[in-house]
C-alpha positions as CSV (number, residue, x, y, z in Angstrom):
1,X,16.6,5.7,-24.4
2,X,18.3,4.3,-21.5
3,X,16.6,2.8,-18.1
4,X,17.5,5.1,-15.4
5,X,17.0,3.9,-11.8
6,X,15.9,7.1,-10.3
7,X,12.6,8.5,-10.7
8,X,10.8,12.0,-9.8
9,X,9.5,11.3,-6.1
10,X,12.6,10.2,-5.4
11,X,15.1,11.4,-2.5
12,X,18.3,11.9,-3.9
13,X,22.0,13.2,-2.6
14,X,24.7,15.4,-4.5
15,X,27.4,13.0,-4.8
16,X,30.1,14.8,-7.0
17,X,30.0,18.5,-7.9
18,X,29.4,21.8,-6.6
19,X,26.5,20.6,-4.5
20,X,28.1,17.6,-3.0
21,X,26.7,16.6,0.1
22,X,22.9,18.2,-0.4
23,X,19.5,16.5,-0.4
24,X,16.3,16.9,-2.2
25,X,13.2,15.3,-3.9
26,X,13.5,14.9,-7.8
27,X,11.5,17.2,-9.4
28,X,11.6,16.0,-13.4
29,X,14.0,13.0,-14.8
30,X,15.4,14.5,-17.9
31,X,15.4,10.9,-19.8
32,X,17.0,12.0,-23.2
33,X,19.3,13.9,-21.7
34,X,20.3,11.5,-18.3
35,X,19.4,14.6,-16.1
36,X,17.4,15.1,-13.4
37,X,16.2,18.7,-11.7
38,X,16.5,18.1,-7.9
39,X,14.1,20.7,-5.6
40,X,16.0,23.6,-4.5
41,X,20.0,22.5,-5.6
42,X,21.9,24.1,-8.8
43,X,19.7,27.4,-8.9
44,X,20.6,29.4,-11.5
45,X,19.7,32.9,-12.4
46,X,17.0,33.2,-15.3
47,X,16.6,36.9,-17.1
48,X,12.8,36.8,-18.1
49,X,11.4,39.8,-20.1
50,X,8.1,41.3,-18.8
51,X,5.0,39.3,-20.0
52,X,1.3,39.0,-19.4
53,X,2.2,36.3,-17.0
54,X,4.4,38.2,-15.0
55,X,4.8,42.3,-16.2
56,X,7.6,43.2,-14.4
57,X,10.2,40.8,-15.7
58,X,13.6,40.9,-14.1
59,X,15.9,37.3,-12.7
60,X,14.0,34.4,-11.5
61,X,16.1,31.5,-9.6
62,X,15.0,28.4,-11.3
63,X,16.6,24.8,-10.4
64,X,18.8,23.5,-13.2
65,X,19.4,19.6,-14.4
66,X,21.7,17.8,-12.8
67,X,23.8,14.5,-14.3
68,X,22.1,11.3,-13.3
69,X,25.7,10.4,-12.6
70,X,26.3,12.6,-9.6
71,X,23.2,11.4,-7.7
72,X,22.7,8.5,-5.4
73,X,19.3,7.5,-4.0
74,X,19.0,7.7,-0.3
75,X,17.2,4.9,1.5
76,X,14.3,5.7,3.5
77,X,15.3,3.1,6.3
78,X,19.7,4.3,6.9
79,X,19.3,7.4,5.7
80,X,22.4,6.7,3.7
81,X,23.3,6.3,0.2
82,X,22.1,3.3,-1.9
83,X,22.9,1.5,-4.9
84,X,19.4,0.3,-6.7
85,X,18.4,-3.2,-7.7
86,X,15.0,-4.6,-9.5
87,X,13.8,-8.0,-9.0
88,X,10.5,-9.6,-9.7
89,X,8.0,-10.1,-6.6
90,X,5.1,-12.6,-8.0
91,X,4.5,-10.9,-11.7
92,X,5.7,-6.9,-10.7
93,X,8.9,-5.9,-11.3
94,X,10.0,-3.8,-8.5
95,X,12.7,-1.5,-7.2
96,X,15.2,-2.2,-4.1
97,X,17.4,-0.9,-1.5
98,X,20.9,-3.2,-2.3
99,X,21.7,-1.8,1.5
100,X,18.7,-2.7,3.3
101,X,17.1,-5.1,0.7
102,X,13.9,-3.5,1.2
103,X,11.4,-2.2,-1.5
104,X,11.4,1.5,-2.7
C-alpha cells in the first residue's frame, strides 16, 4: 500500500476532470485503490431494488471515488491550493502546509 497525503477530514479541490474547480470535505480515502470519495462531487446515479431498508427502491445519487491524483489539499490559512510536506516536531511526525509552512 502506498502513503497517501490526504486524509478523510480533509478539504480538498477538483484539480483535473469533470469537476475541476469544486470543493469539498473527504468523506473515505480509498487506500488500495488511490481514491478518495469527496462530499457532494461526482454523483452518480445508483438503481437500488426495493428492500426492507428502503421498499420503494428506484435511483439514489451516491458520491463516487475520485483519483487521488486530481485533488489538491486546500490550506486553511490562503484558501488556496497546497502541496503537503511531513516533518518531525519533538517525537510526532506531522503534516504541513509547503505554502504557508503551517501544521495541518
Amino acid at each position: 500500500m502506498t502513503k497517501l497525503k490526504i486524509k478523510s477530514g480533509d478539504l480538498v479541490r477538483v484539480i483535473a476532470g469533470d469537476h475541476k474547480g469544486q470543493e469539498g470535505k473527504v468523506l473515505r480515502v480509498l487506500r488500495d485503490k488511490n481514491k478518495a470519495v469527496v462530499e457532494g462531487l461526482n454523483m452518480v446515479s445508483k438503481h437500488t431494488k426495493p428492500s426492507a431498508k428502503n421498499p420503494q427502491g428506484g435511483i439514489v445519487k451516491k458520491e463516487a471515488p475520485i483519483h487521488i491524483s486530481n485533488l489538491a489539499l486546500v490550506d486553511a490559512k490562503s484558501k488556496s491550493v497546497t502541496k503537503v510536506g511531513y516533518r518531525t516536531e519533538g517525537d510526532k511526525k506531522v503534516r504541513f502546509s509547503k505554502k504557508s509552512n503551517q501544521v495541518i
